[in-house]
Residue, then its C-alpha position, 0 to 999 in steps of 0.5 A: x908659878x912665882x913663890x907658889x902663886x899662880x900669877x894669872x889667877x892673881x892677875x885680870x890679864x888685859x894686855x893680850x895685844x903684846x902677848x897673849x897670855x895664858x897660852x893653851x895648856x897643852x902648848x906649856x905640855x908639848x914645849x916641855x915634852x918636845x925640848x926635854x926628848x928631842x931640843x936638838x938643832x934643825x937640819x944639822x945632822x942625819x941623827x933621828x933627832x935632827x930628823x924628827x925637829x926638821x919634821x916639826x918644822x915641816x910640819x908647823x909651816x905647813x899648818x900655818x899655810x894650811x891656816x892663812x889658806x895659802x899652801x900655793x906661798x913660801x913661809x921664812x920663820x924669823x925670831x920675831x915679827x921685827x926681824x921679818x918686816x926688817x928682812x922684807x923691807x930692806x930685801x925688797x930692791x927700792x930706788x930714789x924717787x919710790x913712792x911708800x903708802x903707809x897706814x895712818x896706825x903702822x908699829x914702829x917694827x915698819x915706821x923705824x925701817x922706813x925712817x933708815x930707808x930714808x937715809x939712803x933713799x930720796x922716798x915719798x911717803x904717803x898715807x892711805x886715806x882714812x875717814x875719821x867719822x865712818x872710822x874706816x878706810x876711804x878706799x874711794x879716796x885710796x883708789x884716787x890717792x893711787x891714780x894720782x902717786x902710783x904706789x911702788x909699796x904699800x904696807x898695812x897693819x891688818x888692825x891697829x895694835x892702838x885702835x883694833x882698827x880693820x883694814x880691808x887688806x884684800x881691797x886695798x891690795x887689789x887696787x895698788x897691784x894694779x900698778x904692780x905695787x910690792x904689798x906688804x901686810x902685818x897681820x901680827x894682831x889677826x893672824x890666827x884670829x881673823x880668818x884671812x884668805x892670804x892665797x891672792x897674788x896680790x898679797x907679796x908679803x904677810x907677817x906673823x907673830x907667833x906669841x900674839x893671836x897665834x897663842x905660841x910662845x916668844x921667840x918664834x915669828x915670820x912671814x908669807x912670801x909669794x915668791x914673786x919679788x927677789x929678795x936680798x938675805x938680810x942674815x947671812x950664814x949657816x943653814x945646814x944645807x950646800x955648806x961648802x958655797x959662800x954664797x946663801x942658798x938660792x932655794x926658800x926658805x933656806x935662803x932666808x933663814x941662816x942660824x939655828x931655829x928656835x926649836x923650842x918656840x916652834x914647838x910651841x907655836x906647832x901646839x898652839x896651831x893644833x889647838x887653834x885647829x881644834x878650837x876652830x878660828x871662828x870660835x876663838x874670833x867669835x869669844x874675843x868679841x863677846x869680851x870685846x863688847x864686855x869690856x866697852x860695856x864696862x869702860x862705858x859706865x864711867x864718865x871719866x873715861x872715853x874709848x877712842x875711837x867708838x867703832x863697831x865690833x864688825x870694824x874692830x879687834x879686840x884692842x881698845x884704846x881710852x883716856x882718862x879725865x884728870x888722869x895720865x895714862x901711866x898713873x892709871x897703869x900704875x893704879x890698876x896694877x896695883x888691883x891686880x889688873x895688867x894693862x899697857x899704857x903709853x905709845x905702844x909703839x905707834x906714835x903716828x897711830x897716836x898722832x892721827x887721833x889726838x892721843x900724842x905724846x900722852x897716849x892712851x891706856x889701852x886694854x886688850x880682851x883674849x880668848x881666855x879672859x874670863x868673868x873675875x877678870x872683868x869683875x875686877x877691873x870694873x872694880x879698880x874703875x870704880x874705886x878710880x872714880x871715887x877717888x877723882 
């Protein structure tokens, strides 16, 4: 509540590709429960307290595998997603010459890491092959691509946080481990959302957002590890466990996880999985298309705007980029907030995404529908449309 207001019934929320918002009831309730009667430090103490949050802890990594249907992996819990992909990009033992397969859409969280990797490595990077008039990756071409520059890692968005484009990760995966690829996966925008099978061991690294399609807080990410590739800490420090030797500890996630967690956030994605649970996966996917489908029905009324790319919703999340004729992006931005319609403008992140499809340095005004958008959503920003068309 800000000055007693409610700020989402003031607010048409379309910007649920950065964070989904609201959350869950009953993630506020237990975040609020669980700090007051037990915000003590994970693993620090033989109180019942430090028992009870490791327990939660526990407990939440176990859900999550039981989630993404791999309790046969590791799961490190980071802070955020960008210190996950950090910690397995520059974990992973790469050599001069290595050749990197990228998606056409990837954040700057593995573009940026990538970019320092190249500093202090000779690197070919390549980008996997995609057709622009089917919008879908070419795993035809992907597979030659490989044959011709065998893949040393290849990392993909599972969507576009852009387009909401799908990638066919299992596919993909399947054909570069044939030449024992790393495959690295950020499924920030689909874990929880879309249900993935993660239990292949052709899939070495997946990475989460707790605070996107998870429905949990800020503050607490990270990532599913097979255990198959060495990698070195990039965090050293305390974990509560074999203190008195100088080096981090051999066993997972110890090993990984130096610092005090965030037992607040974890908490909170704990509730969040419980109610993700409860909901069902295929519930909340299913409504998130239904809004999908709401909102290009709605962008589709106008003639000054053009949603890119036009993808099928079997394709697609629920994340929709557009332009608007006569208009930059942030001017829309600014005009729509001023309705009372949040939206995210720009970039996002991804300027390569941007490049691909014709939208750089401008960018595009991207709205993204969630499982709690509802009918005065829409009905006001159909409402802000039309009154920016009017005034064209």
């Amino acid at each position: 509540m800000l000055g007693g207001i409610s700020v989402s019934n003031n607010i048409a929320y379309f910007d649920n590709a950065a964070t989904t918002f609201p959350k869950p009831e009953e993630v506020y309730l237990f975040m609020d429960k669980f700090y007051r009667e037990c915000g003590v430090n994970v693993g620090r103490g033989q109180h019942k307290l430090a028992s009870r949050a490791s327990a939660l802890v526990l407990e939440t990594r176990n859900m999550l595998l039981e989630l993404l249907h791999c309790p046969n992996k590791n799961l490190i819990l980071t802070h955020t997603a960008t210190e996950a992909l950090n910690m397995i990009l520059r974990g992973i033992p790469i050599s001069d010459g290595y050749n990197i397969y990228i998606s056409p859409f990837e954040h700057n969280a593995v573009t940026r890491v990538i970019t320092h990797l190249s500093k202090h490595h000779r690197l070919n990077i390549q980008t996997l092959a995609f057709d622009k008039i089917a919008n879908a990756y070419d795993l035809r071409k992907i597979k030659d691509q490989f044959s011709d520059v065998k893949p040393n890692i290849v990392i993909i968005s599972h969507a576009s946080n852009v387009f909401g484009i799908l990638a066919p990760i299992q596919q993909i995966c399947d054909l570069s481990k044939a030449y024992r690829a790393i495959n690295v996966i950020d499924m920030c925008q689909t874990a929880g959302l879309v249900d993935t099978d993660l239990s292949s061991e052709n899939i070495d690294f997946a990475v989460f957002a707790g605070h996107k399609t998870l429905y949990g807080p800020l503050g607490v990410a990270g990532f599913i590890y097979s255990g198959q590739i060495e990698l070195t800490p990039l965090i050293y420090g305390g974990t509560g466990t074999d203190s008195q030797n100088q080096s981090m500890p051999d066993t997972i996630p110890e090993r990984y996880e130096a610092g005090s967690s965030n037992i607040h956030a974890i908490s909170g994605l704990h509730a969040a999985l419980n109610w993700i649970k409860k909901t069902g996966i295929k519930r909340i996917y299913e409504i998130e298309q239904q809004n999908r489908c709401k909102l290009i029905e709605i962008l589709s009324n106008y003639d000054n705007i053009r949603v890119l790319p036009p993808i099928n919703a079997d394709a697609a999340i629920g994340v929709v980029s557009c332009v608007f004729e006569q208009y930059a992006a942030d001017d829309i931005g600014r005009i729509l907030d001023e309705r009372g319609v949040a939206v995210r403008t720009g970039l996002h992140c991804a300027p390569y995404a941007h490049e691909f499809f014709g939208t750089f340095p401008a960018g595009t005004v991207r709205f993204s529908v969630g499982y709690f958008n509802t009918e005065e959503d829409f009905d006001r920003l159909n409402d802000a449309l039309r009154v920016i068309q009017e005034n064209m």
